[in-house]
Short mmCIF file of the C-alpha atoms (twelve columns), coordinates in Angstrom:
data_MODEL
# 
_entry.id   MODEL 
# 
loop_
_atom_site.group_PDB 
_atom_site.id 
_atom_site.type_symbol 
_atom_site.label_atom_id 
_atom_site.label_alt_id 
_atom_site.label_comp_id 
_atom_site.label_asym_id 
_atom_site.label_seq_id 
_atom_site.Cartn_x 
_atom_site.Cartn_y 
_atom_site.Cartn_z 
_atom_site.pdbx_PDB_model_num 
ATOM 1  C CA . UNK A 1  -2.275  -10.077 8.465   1 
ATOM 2  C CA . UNK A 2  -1.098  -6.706  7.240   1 
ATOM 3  C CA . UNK A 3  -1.658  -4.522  4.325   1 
ATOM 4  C CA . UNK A 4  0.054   -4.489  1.042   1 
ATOM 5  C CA . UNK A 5  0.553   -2.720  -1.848  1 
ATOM 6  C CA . UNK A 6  0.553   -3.388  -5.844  1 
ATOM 7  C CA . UNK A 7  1.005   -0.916  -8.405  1 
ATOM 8  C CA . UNK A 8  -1.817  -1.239  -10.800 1 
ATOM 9  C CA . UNK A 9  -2.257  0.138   -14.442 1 
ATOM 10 C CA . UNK A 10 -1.092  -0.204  -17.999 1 
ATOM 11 C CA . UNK A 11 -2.398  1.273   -21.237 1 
ATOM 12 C CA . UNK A 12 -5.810  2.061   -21.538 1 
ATOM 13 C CA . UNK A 13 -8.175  2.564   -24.571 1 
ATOM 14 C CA . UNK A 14 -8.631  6.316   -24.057 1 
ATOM 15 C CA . UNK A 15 -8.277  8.941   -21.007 1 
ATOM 16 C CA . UNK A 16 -11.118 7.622   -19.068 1 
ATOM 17 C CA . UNK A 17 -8.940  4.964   -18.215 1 
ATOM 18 C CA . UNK A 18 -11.809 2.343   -18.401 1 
ATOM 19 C CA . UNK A 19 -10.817 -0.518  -20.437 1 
ATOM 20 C CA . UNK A 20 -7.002  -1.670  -20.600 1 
ATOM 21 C CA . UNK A 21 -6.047  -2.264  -24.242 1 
ATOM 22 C CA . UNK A 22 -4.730  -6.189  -22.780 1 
ATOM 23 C CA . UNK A 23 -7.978  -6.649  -21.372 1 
ATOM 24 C CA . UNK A 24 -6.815  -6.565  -18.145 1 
ATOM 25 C CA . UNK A 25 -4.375  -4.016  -15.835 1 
ATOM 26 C CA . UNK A 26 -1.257  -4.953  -15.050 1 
ATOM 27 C CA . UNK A 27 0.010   -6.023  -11.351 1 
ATOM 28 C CA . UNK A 28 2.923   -5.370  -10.127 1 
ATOM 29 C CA . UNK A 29 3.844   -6.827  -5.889  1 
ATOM 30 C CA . UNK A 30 2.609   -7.485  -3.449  1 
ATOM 31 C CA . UNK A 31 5.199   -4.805  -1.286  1 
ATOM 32 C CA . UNK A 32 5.173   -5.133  2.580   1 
ATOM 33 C CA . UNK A 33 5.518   -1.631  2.450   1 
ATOM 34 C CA . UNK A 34 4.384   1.607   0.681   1 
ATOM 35 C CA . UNK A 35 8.118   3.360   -0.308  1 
ATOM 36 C CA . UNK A 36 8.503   -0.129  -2.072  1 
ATOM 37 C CA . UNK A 37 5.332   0.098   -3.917  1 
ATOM 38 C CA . UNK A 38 6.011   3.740   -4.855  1 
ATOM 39 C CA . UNK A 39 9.557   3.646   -6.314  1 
ATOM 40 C CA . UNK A 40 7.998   0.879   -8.646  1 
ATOM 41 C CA . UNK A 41 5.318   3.077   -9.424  1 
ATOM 42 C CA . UNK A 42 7.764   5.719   -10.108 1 
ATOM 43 C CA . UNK A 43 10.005  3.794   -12.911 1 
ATOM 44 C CA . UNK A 44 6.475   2.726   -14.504 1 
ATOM 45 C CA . UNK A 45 4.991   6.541   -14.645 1 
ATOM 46 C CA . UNK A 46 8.597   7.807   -15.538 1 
ATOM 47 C CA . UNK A 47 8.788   5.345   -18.336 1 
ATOM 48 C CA . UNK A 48 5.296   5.770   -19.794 1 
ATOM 49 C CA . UNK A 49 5.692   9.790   -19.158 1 
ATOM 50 C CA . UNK A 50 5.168   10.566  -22.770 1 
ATOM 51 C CA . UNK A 51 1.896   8.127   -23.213 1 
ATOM 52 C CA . UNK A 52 -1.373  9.642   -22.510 1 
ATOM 53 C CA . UNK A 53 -2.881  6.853   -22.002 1 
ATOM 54 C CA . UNK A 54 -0.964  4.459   -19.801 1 
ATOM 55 C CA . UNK A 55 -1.566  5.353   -15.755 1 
ATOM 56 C CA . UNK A 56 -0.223  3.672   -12.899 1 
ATOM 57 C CA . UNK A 57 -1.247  3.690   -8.936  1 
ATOM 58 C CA . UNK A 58 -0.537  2.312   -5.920  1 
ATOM 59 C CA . UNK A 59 -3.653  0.141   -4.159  1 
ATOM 60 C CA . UNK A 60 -3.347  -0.784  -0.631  1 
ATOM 61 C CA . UNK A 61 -4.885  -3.920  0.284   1 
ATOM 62 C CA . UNK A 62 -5.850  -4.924  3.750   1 
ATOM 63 C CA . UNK A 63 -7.716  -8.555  4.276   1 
ATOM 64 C CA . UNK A 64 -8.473  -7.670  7.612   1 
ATOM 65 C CA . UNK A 65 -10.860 -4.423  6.144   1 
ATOM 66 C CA . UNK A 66 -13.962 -4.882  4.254   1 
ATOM 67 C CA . UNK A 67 -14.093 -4.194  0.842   1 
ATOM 68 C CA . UNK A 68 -14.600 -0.957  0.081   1 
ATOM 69 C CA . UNK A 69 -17.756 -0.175  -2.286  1 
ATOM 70 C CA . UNK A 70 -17.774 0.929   -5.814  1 
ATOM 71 C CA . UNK A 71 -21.217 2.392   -6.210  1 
# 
């Protein structure tokens, strides 16, 4: 299997972009490749330009790596 991409964000509670005011970030894919993932990302950031605390990225996902650790 290959990688894929999601966009990955929403608004947060503050600038340390922590907690999600939802609870939980938003989603967006999967894309089979990353141009597709970024042009989404690009109409999210673009449209939340003016809100300092909504943030979008682009995570690559690969179930063929090991998870990558977060301590």
């Amino acid at each position: 299997m290959m990688a894929r991409f999601w966009v990955v964000g929403g608004e947060y509670a503050d600038t340390n972009f922590d907690i999600t005011v939802t609870g939980a970030e938003e989603w967006f894919g999967p894309y089979d490749d990353y141009e597709d993932a970024r042009q989404v990302w690009q109409r999210k950031a673009w449209n939340t330009v003016d809100h300092a605390t909504t943030r979008y990225r682009i995570e690559r996902i690969d179930p063929d790596e090991p998870p990558r650790c977060t301590d």
